[in-house]
N, CA, C and O atoms as a Tinker XYZ file with bonds, in Angstrom:
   404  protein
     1  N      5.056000  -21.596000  -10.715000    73     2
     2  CA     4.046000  -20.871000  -11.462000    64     1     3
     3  C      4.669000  -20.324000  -12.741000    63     2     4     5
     4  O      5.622000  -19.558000  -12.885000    81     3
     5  N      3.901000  -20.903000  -13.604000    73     3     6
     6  CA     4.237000  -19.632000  -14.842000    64     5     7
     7  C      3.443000  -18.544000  -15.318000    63     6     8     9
     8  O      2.265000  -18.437000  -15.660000    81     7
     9  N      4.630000  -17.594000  -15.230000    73     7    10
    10  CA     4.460000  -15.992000  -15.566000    64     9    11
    11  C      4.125000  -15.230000  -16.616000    63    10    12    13
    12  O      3.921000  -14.021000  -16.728000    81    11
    13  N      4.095000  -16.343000  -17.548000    73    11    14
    14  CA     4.646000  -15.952000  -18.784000    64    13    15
    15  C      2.520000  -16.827000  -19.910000    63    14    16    17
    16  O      2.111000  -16.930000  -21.067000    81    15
    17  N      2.041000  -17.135000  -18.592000    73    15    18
    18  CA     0.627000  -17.408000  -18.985000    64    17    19
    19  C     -0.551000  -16.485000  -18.157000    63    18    20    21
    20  O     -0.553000  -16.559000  -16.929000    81    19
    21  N     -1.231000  -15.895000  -18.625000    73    19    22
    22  CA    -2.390000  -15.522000  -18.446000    64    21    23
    23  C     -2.962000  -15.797000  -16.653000    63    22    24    25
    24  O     -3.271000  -15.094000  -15.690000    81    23
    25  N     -2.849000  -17.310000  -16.995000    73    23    26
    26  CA    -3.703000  -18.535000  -15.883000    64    25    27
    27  C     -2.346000  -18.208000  -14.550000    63    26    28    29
    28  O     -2.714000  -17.963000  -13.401000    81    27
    29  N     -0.907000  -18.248000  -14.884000    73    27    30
    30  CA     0.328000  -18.384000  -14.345000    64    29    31
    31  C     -0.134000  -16.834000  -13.388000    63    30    32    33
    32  O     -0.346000  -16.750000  -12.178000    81    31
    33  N     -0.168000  -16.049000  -14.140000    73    31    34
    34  CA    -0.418000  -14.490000  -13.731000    64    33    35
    35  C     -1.320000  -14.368000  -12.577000    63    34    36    37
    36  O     -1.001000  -14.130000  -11.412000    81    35
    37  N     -2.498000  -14.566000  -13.069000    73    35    38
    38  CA    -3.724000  -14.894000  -12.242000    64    37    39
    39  C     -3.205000  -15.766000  -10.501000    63    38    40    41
    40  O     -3.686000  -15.377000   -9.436000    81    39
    41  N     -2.549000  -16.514000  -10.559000    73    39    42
    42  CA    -2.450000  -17.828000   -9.642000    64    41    43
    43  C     -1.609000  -16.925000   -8.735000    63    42    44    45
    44  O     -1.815000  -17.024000   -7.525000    81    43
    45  N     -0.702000  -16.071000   -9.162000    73    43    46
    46  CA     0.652000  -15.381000   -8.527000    64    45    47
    47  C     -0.324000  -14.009000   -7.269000    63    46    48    49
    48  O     -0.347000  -13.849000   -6.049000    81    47
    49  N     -0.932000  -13.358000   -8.380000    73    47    50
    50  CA    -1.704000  -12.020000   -8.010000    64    49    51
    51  C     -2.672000  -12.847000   -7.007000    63    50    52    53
    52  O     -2.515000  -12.551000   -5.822000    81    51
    53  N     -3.887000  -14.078000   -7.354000    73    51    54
    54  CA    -4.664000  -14.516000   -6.006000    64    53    55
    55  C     -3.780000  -14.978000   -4.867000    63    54    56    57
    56  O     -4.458000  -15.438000   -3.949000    81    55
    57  N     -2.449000  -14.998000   -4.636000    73    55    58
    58  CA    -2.059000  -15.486000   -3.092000    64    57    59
    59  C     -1.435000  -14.272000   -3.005000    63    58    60    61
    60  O     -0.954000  -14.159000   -1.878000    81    59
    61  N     -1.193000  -13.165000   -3.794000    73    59    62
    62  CA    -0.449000  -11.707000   -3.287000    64    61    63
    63  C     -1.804000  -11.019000   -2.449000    63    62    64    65
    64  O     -1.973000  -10.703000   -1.271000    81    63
    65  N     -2.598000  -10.961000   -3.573000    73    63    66
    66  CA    -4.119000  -10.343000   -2.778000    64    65    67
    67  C     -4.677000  -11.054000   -1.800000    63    66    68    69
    68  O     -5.153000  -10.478000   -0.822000    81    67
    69  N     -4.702000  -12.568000   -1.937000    73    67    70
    70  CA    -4.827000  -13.330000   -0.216000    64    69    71
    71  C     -4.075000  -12.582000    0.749000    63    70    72    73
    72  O     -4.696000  -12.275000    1.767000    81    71
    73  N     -2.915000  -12.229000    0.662000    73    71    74
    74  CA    -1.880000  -12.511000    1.620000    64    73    75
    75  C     -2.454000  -11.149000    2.442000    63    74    76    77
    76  O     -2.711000  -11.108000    3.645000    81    75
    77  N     -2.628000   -9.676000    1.142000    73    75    78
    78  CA    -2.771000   -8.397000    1.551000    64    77    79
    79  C     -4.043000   -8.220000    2.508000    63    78    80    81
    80  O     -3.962000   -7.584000    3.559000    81    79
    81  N     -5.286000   -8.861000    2.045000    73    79    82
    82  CA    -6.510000   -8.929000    2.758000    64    81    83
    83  C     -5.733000   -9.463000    4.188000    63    82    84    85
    84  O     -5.345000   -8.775000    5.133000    81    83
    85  N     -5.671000  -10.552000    4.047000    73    83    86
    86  CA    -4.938000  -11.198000    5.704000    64    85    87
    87  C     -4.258000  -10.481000    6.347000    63    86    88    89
    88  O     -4.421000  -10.582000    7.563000    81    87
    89  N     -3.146000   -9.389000    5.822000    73    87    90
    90  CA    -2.572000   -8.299000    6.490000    64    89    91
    91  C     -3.507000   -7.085000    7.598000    63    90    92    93
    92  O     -3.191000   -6.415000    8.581000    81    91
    93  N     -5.366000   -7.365000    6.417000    73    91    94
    94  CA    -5.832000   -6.228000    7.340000    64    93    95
    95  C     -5.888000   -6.823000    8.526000    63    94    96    97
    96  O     -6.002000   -5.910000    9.344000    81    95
    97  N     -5.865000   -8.165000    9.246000    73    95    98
    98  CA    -5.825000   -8.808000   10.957000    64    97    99
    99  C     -4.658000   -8.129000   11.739000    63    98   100   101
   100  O     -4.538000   -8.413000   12.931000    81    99
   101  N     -3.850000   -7.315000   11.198000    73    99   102
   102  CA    -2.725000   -7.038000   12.042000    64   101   103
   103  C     -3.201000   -5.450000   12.172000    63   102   104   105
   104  O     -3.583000   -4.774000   13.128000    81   103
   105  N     -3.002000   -5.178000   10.782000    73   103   106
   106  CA    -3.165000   -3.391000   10.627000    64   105   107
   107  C     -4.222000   -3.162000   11.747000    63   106   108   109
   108  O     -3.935000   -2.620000   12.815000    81   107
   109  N     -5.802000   -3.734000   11.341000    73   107   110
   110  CA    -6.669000   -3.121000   12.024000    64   109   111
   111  C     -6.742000   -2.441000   13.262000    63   110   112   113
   112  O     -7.301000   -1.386000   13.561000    81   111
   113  N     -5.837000   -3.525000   14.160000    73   111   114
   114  CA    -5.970000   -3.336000   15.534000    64   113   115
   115  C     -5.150000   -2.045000   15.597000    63   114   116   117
   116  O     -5.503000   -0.984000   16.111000    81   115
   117  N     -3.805000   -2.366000   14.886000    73   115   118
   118  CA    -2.755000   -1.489000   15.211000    64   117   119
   119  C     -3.484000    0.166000   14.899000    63   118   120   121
   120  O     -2.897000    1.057000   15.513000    81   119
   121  N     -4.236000    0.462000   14.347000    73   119   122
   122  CA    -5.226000    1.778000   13.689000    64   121   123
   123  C     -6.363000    2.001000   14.749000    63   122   124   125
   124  O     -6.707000    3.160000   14.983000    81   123
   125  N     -6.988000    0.915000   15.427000    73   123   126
   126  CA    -7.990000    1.024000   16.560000    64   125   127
   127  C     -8.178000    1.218000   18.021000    63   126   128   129
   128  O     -8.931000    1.753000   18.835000    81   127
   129  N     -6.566000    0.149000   17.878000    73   127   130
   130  CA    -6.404000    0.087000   19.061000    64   129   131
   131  C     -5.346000    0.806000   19.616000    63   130   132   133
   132  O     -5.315000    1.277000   20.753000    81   131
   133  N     -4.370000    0.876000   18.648000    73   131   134
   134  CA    -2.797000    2.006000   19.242000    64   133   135
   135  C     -2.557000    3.100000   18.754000    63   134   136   137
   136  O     -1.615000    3.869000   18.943000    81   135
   137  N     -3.996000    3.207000   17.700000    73   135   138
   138  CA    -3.909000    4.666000   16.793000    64   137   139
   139  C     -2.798000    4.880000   16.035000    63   138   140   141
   140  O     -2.289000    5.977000   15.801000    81   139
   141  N     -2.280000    3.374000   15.500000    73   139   142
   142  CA    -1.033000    3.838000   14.428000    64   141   143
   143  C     -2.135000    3.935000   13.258000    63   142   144   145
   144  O     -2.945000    3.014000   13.362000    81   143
   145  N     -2.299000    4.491000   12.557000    73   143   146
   146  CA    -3.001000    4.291000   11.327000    64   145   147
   147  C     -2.364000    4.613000    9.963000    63   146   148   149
   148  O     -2.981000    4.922000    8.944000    81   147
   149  N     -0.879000    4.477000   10.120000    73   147   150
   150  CA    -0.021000    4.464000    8.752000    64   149   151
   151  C      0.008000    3.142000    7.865000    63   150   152   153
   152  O     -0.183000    3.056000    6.652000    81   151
   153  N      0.388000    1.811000    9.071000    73   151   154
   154  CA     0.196000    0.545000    8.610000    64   153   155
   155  C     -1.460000    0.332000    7.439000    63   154   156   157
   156  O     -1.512000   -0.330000    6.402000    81   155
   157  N     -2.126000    0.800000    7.814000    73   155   158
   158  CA    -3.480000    0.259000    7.384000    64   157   159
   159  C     -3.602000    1.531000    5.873000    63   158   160   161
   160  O     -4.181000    1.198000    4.839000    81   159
   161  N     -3.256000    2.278000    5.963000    73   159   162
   162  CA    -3.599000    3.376000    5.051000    64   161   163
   163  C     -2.261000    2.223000    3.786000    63   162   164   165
   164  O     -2.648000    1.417000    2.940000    81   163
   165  N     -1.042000    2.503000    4.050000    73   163   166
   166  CA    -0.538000    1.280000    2.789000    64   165   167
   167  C     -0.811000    0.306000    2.450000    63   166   168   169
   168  O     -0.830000    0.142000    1.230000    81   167
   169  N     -1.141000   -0.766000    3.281000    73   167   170
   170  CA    -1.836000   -2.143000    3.107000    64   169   171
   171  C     -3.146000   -1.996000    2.726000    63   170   172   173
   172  O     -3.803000   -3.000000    2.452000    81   171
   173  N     -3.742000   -0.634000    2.653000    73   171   174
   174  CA    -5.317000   -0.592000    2.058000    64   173   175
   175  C     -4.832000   -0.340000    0.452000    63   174   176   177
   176  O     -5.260000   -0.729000   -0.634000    81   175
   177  N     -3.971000    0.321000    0.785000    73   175   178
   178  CA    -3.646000    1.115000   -0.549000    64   177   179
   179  C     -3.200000   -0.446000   -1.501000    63   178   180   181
   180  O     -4.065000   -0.810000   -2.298000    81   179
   181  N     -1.991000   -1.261000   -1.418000    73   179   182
   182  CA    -1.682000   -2.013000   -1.899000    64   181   183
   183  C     -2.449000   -3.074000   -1.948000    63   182   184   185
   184  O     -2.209000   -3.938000   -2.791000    81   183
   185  N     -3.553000   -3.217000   -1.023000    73   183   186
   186  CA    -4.277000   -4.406000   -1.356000    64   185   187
   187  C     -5.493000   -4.028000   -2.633000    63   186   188   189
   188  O     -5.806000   -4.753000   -3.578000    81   187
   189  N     -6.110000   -2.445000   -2.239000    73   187   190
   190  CA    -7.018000   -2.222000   -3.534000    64   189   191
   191  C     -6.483000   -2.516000   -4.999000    63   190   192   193
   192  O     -7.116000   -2.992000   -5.942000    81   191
   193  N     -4.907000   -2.035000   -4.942000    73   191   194
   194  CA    -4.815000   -2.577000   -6.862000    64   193   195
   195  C     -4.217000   -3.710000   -6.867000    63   194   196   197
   196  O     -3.696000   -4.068000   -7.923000    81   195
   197  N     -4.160000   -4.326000   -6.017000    73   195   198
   198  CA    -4.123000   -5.872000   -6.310000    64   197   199
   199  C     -5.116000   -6.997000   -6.485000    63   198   200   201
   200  O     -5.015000   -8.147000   -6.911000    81   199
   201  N     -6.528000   -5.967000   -5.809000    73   199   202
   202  CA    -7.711000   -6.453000   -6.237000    64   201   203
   203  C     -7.953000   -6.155000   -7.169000    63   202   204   205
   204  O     -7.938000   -6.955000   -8.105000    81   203
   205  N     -8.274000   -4.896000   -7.317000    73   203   206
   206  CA    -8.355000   -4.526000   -9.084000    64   205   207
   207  C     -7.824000   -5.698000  -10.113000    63   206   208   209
   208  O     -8.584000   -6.288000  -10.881000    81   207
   209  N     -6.276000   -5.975000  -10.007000    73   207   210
   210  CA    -5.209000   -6.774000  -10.648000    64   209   211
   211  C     -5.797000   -7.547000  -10.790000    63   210   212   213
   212  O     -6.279000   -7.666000  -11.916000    81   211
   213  N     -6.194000   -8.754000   -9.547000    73   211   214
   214  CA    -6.669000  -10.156000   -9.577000    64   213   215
   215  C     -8.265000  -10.169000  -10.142000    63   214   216   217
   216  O     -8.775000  -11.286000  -10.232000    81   215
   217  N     -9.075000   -9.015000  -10.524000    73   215   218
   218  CA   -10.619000   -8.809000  -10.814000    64   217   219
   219  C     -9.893000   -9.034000  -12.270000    63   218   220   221
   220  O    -10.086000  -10.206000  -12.595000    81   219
   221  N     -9.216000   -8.414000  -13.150000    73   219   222
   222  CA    -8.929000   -8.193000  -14.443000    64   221   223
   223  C     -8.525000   -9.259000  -15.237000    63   222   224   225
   224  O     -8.761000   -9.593000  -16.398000    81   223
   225  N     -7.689000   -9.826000  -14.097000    73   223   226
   226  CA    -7.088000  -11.418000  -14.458000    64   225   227
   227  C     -8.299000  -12.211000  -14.513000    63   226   228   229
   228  O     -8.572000  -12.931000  -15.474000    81   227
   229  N     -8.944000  -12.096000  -13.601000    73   227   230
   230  CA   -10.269000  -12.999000  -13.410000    64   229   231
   231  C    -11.085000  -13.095000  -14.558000    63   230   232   233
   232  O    -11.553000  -14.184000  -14.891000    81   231
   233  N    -11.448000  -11.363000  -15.626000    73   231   234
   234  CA   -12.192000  -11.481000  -16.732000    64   233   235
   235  C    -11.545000  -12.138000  -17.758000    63   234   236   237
   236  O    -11.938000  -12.829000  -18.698000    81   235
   237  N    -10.130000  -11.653000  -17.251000    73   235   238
   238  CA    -9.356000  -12.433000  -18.645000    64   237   239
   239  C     -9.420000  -13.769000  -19.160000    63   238   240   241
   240  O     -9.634000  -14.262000  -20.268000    81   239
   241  N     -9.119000  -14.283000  -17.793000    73   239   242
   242  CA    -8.778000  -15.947000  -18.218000    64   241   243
   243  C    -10.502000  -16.666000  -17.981000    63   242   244   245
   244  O    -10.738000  -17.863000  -17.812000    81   243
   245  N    -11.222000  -15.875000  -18.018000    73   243   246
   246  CA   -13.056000  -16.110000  -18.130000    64   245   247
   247  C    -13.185000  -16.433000  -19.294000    63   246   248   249
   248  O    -13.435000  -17.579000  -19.668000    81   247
   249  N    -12.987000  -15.194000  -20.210000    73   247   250
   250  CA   -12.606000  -14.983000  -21.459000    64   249   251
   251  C    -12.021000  -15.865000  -22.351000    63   250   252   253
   252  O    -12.620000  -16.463000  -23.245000    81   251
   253  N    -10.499000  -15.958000  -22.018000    73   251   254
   254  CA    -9.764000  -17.154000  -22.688000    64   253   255
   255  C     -9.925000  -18.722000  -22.501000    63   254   256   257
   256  O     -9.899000  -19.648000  -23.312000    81   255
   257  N    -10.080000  -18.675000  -21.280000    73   255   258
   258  CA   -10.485000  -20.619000  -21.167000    64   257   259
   259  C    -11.927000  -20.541000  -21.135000    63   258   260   261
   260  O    -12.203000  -21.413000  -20.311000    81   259
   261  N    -12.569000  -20.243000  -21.365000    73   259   262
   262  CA   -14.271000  -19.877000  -21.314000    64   261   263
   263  C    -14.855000  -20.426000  -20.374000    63   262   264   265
   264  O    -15.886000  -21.054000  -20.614000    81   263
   265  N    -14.371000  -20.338000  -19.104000    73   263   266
   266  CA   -14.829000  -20.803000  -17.724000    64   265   267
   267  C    -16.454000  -20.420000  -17.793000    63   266   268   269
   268  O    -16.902000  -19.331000  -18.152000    81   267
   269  N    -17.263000  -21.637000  -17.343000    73   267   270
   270  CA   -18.628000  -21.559000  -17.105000    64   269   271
   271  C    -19.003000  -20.412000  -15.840000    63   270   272   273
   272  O    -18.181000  -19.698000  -15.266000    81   271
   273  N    -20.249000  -20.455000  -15.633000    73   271   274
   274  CA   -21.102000  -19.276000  -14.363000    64   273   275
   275  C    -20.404000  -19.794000  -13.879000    63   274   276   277
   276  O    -19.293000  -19.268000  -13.828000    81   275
   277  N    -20.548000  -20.817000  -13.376000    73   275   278
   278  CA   -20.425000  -20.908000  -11.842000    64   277   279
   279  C    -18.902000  -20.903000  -11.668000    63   278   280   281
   280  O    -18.761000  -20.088000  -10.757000    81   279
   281  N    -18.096000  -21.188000  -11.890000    73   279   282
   282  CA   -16.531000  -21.464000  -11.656000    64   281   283
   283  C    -16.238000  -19.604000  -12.487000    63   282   284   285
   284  O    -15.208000  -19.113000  -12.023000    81   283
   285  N    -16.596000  -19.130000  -13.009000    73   283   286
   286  CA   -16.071000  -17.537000  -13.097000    64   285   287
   287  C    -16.684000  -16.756000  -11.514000    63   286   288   289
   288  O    -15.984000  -15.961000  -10.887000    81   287
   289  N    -18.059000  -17.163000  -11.078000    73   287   290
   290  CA   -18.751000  -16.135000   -9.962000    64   289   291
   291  C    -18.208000  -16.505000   -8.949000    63   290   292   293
   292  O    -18.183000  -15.653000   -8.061000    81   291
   293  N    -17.405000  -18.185000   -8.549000    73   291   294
   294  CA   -16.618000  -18.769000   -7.705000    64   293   295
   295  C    -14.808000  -17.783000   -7.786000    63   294   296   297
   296  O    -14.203000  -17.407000   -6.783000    81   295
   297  N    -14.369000  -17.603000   -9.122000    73   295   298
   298  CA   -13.278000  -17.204000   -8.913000    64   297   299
   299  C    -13.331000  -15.395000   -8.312000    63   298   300   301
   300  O    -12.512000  -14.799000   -7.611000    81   299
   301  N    -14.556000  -14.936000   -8.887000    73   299   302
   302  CA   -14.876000  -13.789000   -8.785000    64   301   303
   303  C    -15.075000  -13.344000   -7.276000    63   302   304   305
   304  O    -14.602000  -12.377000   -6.679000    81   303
   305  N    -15.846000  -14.259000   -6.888000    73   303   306
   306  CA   -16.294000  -13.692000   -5.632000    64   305   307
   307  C    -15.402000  -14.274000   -4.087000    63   306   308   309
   308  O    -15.674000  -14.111000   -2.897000    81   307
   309  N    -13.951000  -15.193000   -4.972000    73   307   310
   310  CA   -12.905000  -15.602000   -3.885000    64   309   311
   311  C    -12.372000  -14.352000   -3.069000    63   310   312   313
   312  O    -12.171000  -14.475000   -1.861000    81   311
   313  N    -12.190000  -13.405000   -3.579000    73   311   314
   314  CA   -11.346000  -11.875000   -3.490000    64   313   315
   315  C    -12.457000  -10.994000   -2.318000    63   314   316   317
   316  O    -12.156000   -9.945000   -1.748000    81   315
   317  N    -13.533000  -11.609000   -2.194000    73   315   318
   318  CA   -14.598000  -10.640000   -0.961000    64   317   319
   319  C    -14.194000  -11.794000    0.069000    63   318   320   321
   320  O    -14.182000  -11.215000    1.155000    81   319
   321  N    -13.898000  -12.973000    0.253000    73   319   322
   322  CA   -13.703000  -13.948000    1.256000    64   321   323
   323  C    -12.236000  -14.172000    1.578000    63   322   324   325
   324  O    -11.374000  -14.591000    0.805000    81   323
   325  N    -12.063000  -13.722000    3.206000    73   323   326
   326  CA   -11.021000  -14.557000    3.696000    64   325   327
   327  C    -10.503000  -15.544000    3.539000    63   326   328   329
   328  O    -11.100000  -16.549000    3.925000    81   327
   329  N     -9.187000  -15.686000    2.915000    73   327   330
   330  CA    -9.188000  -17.114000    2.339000    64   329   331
   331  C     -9.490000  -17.347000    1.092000    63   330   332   333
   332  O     -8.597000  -17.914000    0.462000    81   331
   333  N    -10.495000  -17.088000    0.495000    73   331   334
   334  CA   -11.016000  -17.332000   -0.373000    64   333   335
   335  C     -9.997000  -17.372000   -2.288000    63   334   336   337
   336  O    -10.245000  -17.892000   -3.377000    81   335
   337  N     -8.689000  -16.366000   -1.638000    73   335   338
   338  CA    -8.016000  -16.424000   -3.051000    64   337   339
   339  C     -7.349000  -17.799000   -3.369000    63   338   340   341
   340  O     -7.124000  -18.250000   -4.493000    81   339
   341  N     -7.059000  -18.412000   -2.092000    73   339   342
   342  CA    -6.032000  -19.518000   -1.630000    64   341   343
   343  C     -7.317000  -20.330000   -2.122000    63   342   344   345
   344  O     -7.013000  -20.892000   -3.174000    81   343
   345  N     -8.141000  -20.501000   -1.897000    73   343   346
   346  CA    -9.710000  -21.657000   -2.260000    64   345   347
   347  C     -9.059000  -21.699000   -3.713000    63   346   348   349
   348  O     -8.460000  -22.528000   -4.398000    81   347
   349  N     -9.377000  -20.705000   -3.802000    73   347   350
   350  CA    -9.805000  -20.744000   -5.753000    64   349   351
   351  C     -8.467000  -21.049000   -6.668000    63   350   352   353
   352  O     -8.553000  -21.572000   -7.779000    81   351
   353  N     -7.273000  -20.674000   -6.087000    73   351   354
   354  CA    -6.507000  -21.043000   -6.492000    64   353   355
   355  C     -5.837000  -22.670000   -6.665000    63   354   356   357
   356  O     -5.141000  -23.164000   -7.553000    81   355
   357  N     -6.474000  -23.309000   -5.204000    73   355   358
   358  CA    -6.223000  -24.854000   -5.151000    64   357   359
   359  C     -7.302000  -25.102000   -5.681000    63   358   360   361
   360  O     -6.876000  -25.784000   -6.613000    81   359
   361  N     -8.472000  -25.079000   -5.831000    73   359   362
   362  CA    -9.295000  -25.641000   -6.700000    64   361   363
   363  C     -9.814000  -25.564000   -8.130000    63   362   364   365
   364  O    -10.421000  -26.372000   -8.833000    81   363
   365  N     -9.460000  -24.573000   -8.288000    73   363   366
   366  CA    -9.902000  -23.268000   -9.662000    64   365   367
   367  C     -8.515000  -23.693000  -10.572000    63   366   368   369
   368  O     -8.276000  -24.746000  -11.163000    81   367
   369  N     -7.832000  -22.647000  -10.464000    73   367   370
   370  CA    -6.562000  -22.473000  -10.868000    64   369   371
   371  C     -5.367000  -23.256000  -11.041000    63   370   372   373
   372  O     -4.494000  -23.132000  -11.900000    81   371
   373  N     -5.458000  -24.065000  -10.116000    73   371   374
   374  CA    -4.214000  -25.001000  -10.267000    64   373   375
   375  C     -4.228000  -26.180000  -10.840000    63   374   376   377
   376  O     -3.193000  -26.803000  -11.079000    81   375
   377  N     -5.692000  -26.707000  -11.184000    73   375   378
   378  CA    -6.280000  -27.707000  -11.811000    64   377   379
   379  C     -6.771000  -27.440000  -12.805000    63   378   380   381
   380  O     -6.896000  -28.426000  -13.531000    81   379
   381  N     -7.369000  -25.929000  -13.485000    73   379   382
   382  CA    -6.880000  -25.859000  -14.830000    64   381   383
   383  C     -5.426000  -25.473000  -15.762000    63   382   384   385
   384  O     -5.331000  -25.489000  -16.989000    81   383
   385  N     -4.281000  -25.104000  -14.686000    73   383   386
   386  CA    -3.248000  -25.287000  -15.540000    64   385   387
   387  C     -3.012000  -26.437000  -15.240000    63   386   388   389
   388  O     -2.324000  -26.684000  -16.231000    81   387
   389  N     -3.012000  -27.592000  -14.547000    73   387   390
   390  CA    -2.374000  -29.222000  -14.870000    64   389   391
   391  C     -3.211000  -29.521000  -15.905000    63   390   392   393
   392  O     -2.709000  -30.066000  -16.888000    81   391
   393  N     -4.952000  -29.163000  -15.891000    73   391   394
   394  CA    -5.351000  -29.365000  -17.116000    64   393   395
   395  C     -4.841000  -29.235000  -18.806000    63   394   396   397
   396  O     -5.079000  -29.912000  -19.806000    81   395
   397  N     -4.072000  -28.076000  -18.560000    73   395   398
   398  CA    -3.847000  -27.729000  -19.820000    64   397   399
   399  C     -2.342000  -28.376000  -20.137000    63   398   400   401
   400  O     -1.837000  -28.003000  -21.195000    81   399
   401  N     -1.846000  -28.983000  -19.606000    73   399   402
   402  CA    -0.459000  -29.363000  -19.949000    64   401   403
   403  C     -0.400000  -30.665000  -21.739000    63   402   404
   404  O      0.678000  -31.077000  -22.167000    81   403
C-alpha cells in the first residue's frame, strides 16, 4: 500500500477499522458475559476514530477521483457492515489504485 496517496491512506484505515469492528465478536461477550467491560470500552473507543478516519478518507478520495453515487454510498456505507471494509477495499479501492498506475 501506498501511504504517501490519499487512495493508499484510505485502503490502510478500511482493514484497521475492519479489523476493530470484528474485535467487537470477542469484547462483547467478554462485557456480557464475564462482566469484563474494560476490553470493549477501548476497542469502542479505538474503533469510533477510526471510523471517523475511514468516513473522512471516504469524502476525500469522493472528492479527488470523483467517484460516482453509487461506488461513494458503496464505500460509505462498507464501515456499518461486517466485513464490509474488506468488500470495498477488494473491489472499490484496490482497483482504482491499479487503475491509476
Amino acid at each position: 500500500m501506498y501511504l504517501k496517496t490519499p487512495l493508499g491512506r484510505l485502503r490502510l484505515f478500511a482493514i484497521l477499522e475492519g479489523i476493530s469492528y470484528l474485535l467487537f465478536g470477542i469484547t462483547m461477550p467478554l462485557k456480557y458475559m464475564l462482566d469484563i467491560k474494560e476490553p470493549n470500552f477501548y476497542v469502542g473507543m479505538i474503533h469510533g476514530w477510526l471510523f471517523i478516519l475511514y468516513v473522512v478518507l471516504c469524502f476525500q478520495n469522493i472528492y479527488l477521483r470523483q467517484w460516482n453515487f453509487k461506488t461513494s454510498m458503496i464505500a460509505l456505507a462498507a464501515s456499518l457492515i461486517p466485513f464490509g471494509t474488506f468488500y470495498a477495499d477488494a473491489k472499490i479501492f484496490k482497483t482504482a489504485q491499479v487503475s491509476k498506475r
